[in-house]
C-alpha positions in Angstrom: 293.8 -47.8 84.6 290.8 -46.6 82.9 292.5 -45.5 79.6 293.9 -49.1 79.9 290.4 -50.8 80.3 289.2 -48.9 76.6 292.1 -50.2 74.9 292.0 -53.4 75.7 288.1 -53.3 75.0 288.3 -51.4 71.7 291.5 -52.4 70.4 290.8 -55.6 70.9 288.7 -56.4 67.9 286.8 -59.1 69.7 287.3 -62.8 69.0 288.4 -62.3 65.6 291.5 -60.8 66.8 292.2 -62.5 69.8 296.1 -62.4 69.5 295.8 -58.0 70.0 293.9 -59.0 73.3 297.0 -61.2 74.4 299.5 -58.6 73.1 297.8 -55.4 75.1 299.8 -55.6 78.2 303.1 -55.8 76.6 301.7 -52.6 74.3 301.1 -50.7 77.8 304.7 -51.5 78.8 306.2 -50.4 74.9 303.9 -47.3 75.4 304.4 -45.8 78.2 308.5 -46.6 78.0 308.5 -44.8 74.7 306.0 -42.1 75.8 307.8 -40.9 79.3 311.2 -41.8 77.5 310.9 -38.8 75.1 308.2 -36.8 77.4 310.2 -33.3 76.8 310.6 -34.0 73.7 308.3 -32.2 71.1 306.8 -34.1 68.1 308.0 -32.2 65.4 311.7 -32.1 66.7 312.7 -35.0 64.6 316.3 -33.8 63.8 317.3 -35.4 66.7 316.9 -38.9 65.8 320.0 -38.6 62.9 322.3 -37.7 66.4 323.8 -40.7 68.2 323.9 -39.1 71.7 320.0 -38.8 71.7 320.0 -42.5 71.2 322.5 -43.3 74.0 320.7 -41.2 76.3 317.2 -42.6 75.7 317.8 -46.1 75.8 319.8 -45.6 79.4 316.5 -43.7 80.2 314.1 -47.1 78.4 313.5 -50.2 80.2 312.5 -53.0 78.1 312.0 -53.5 74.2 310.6 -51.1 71.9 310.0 -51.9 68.3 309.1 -49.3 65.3 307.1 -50.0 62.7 306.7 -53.6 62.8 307.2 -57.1 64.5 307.8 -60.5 63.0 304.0 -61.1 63.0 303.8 -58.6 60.3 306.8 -58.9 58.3 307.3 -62.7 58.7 306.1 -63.4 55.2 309.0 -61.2 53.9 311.4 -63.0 55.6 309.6 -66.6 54.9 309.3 -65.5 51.0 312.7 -64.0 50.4 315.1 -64.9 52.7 314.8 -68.6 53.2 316.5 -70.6 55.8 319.7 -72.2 54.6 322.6 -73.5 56.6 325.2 -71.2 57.9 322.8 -68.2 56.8 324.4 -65.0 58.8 322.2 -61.7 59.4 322.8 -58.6 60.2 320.7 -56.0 61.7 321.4 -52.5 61.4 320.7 -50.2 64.1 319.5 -52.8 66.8 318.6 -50.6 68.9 316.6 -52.0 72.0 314.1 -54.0 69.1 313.1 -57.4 69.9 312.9 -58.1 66.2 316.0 -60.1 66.5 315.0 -62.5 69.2 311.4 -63.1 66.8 313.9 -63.9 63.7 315.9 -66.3 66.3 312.9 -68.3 67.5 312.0 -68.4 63.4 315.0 -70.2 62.5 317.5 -67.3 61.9 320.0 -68.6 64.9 323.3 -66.8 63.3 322.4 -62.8 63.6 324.9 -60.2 64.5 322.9 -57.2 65.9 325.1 -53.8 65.7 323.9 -49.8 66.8 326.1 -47.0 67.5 324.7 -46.6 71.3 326.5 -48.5 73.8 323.6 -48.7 76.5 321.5 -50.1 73.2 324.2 -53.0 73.0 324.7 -53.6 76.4 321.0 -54.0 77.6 320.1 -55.9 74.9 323.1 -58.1 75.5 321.7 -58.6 79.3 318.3 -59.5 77.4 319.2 -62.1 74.8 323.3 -62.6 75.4 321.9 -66.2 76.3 321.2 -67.0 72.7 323.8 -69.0 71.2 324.3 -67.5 68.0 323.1 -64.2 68.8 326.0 -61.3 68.9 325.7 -57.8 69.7 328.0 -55.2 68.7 328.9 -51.0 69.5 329.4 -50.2 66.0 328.4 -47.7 63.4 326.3 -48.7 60.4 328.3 -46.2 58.5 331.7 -47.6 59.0 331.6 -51.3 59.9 334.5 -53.2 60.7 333.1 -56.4 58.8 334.9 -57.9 55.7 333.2 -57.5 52.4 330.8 -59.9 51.4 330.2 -61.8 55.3 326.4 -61.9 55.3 323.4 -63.7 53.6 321.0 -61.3 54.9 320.8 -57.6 55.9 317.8 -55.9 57.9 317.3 -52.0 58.4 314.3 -51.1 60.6 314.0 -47.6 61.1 317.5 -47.2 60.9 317.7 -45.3 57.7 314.7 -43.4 58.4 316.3 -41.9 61.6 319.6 -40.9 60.0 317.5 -38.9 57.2 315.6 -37.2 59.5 318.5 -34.6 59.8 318.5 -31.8 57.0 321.8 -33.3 55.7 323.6 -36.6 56.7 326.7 -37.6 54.4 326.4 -41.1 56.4 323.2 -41.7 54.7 325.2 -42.6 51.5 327.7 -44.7 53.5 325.7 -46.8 55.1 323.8 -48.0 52.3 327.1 -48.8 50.5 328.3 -50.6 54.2 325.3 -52.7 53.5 326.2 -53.5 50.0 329.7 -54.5 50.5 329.2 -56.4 53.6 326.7 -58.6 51.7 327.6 -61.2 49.9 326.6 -61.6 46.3 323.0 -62.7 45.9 322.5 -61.9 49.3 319.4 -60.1 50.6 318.5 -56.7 52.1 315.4 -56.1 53.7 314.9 -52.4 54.3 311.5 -51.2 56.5 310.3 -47.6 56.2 308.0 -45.2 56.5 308.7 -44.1 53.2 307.9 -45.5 49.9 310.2 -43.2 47.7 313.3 -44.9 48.9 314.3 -46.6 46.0 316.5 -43.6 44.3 318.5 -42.8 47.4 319.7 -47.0 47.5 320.5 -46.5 43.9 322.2 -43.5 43.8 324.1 -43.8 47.0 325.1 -47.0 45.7 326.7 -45.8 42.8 328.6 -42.9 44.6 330.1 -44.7 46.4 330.4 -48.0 45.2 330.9 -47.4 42.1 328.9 -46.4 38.7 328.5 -50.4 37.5 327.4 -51.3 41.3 323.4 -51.5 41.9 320.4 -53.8 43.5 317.8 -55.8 41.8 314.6 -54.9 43.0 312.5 -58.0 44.3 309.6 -56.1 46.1 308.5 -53.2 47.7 305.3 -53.3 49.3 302.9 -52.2 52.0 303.0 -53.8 55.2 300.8 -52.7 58.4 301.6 -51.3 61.5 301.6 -53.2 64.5 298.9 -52.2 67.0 301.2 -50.3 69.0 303.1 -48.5 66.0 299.6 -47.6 64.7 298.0 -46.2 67.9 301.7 -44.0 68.6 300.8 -42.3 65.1 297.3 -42.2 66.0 298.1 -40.3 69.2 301.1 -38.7 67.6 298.5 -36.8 65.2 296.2 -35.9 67.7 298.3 -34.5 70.2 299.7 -32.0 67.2 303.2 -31.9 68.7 302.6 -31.6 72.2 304.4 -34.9 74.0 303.3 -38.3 73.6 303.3 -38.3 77.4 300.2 -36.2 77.8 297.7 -38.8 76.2 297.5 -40.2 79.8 296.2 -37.6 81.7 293.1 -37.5 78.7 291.1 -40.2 79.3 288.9 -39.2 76.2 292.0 -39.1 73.9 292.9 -42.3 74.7 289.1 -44.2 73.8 289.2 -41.5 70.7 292.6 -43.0 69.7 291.9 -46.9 70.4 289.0 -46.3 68.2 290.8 -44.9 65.4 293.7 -47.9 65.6 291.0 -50.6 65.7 289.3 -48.9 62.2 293.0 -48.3 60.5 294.0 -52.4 61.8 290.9 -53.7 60.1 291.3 -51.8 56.7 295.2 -53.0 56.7 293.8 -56.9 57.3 291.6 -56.2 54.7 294.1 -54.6 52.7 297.1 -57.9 52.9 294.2 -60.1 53.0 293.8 -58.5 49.2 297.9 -58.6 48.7 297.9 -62.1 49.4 295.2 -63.3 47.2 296.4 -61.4 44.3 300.3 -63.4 45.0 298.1 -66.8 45.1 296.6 -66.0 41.5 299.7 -64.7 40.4 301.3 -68.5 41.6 298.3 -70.4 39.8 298.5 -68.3 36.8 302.1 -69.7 36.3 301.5 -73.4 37.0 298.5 -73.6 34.9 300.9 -71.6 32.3 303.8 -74.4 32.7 300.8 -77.3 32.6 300.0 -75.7 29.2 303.5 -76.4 27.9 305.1 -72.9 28.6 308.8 -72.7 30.3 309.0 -72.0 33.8 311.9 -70.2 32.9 310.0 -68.0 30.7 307.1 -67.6 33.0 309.3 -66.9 36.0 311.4 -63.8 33.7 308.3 -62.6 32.7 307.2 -62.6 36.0 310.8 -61.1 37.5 310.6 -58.6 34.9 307.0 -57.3 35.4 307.9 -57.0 38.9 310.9 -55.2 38.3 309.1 -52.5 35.8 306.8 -52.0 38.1 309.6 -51.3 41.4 311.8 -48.9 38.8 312.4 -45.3 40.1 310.7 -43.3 37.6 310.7 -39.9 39.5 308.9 -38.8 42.3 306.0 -37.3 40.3 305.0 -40.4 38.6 305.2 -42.6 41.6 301.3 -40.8 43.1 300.6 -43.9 45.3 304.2 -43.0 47.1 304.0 -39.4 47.1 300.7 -39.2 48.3 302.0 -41.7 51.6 305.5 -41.5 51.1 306.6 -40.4 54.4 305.0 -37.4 56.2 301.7 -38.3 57.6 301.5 -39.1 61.0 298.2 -40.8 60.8 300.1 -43.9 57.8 298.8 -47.1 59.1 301.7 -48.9 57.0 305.3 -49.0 56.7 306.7 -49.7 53.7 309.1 -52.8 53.1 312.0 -53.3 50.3 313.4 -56.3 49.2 316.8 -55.3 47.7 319.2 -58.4 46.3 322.8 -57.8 45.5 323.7 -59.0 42.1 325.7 -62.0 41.9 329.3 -61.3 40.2 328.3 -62.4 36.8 325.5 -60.7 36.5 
């Protein structure tokens, strides 16, 4: 109870963050499921995430939902700015797993979404959960073999699920998943990839092309930063003090615990700081254009400058160029971001 009592007193942030208070019992709940759901498991065994059966068996073991990296509440703007509500609009997200994500994007408007993971118990709790939902279907299926037609959805989401299967040394269903996503999308349709890497932009491309072919690639809309949620941030937190010992022995160190709620309340306030910052630059960005098409320029041509800029600036140019990425791209434990791609399929005449 005491370790409880520091985080929601430190975490909290005080008034200026009241919706953390609010959101501190269901964090316990997340925590302690995922903690005592992988308690003999060691930190730095992370192979077994790319193999199915450690899935199955740790969401029999879970009760509840459990999201990584993110909730709507951070990555709502993604889906607001890219991925805009239309009529008969049909997502798919990839590697479900027992994520509440979909149930956020349902009360936000997204009311047709086909949820898929390769875990039976995944499918059939969350089914129990949300099979209420008209609209909502869940599905025991592979994201590297789907049994979809080409082109059947507007939107696709990945949230971790990518991450996981590359955690193995080799995985030739990396490569075929990405090209499941592509073919399953319609052109012009939308994938939204979240990861804890920022150097993911090759592998899409390239896997792509093997195996869709050498004319077959994504325009880039965005890749940006996005932060953790409070209770992705304080797992890493704990994660990197604990130095591979189980996540389940933070709760018998009462200390850890105040050192760690400490920690995620600095690295929350630098990321609001931080999308405070993103979002101002995107509101200058918007006013430099209208006052450019008030002063007689095209908003075509200001838009393609715009697209273009953008593009240059989300181009794989090698690892070693891209500093900002390698520096965070994926092996710190102590990232208070994920990192979130915005990937369009290109229309048949482009």
């Amino acid at each position: 109870v005491g370790q409880w009592q520091v985080l929601h007193s430190v975490v909290g942030l005080g008034g200026t963050r009241a919706h953390l208070l609010a959101g501190m019992d269901e964090l316990r709940a997340a925590l302690v499921a995922y903690a005592l759901g992988g308690q003999q498991r060691r930190a730095g065994q992370r192979s077994e995430y790319a193999d199915p059966s450690f899935w199955d068996s740790r969401f029999q073991e879970q009760e509840g939902t459990f999201d990584w990296y993110a909730t709507y509440t951070e990555l709502g703007d993604v889906f607001e700015e890219f991925c805009p509500l239309s009529e008969g609009l049909r997502l798919l997200m990839v590697g479900c797993g027992n994520s509440a994500f979909s149930s956020e994007l349902y009360q936000a408007g997204y009311q047709q979404i086909v949820n898929i993971d390769i875990s039976p118990a995944a499918v059939s709790k969350m089914q129990a959960l949300y099979g209420d939902l008209e609209g909502m279907e869940w599905r025991v299926m592979s994201a590297s073999n789907m049994d979809f037609e080409g082109d059947s959805f507007e939107v696709a989401v990945d949230k971790g699920t990518l991450d996981a299967m590359m955690s193995a040394a080799s995985n030739p269903d990396v490569d075929t998943m990405v090209a499941e996503i592509y073919r399953v999308l319609r052109p012009g349709g939308t994938f939204v990839l979240v990861s804890h890497n920022g150097r993911r932009l090759e592998l899409l491309a390239a896997a792509t092309r093997a195996r869709c072919g050498p004319s077959a690639g994504w325009q880039h809309l965005e890749r940006r930063k996005c932060r953790l949620s409070p209770q992705a941030t304080l797992i890493n937190v704990l994660r990197s003090m604990l130095r591979g010992r189980p996540l389940a022995e933070a709760f018998k160190d009462p200390e850890m615990m105040r050192e760690a709620a400490q920690e995620t309340k600095r690295e929350l306030k630098r990321m609001a700081f931080l999308d405070a910052f993103r979002l101002f630059k995107a509101r200058k960005a918007r006013a430099r254009q209208t006052a450019s098409e008030a002063s007689g320029e095209s908003a075509a041509a200001a838009a393609e400058e715009g697209t273009s800029a953008a593009r240059a600036s989300l181009e794989p140019v090698g690892e070693a160029a891209d500093e900002d990425a390698a520096e965070q791209g994926g092996d710190s434990l102590r990232q208070p971001f994920c990192w979130v791609y915005v990937l369009r399929k290109p229309l048949a005449t482009e």
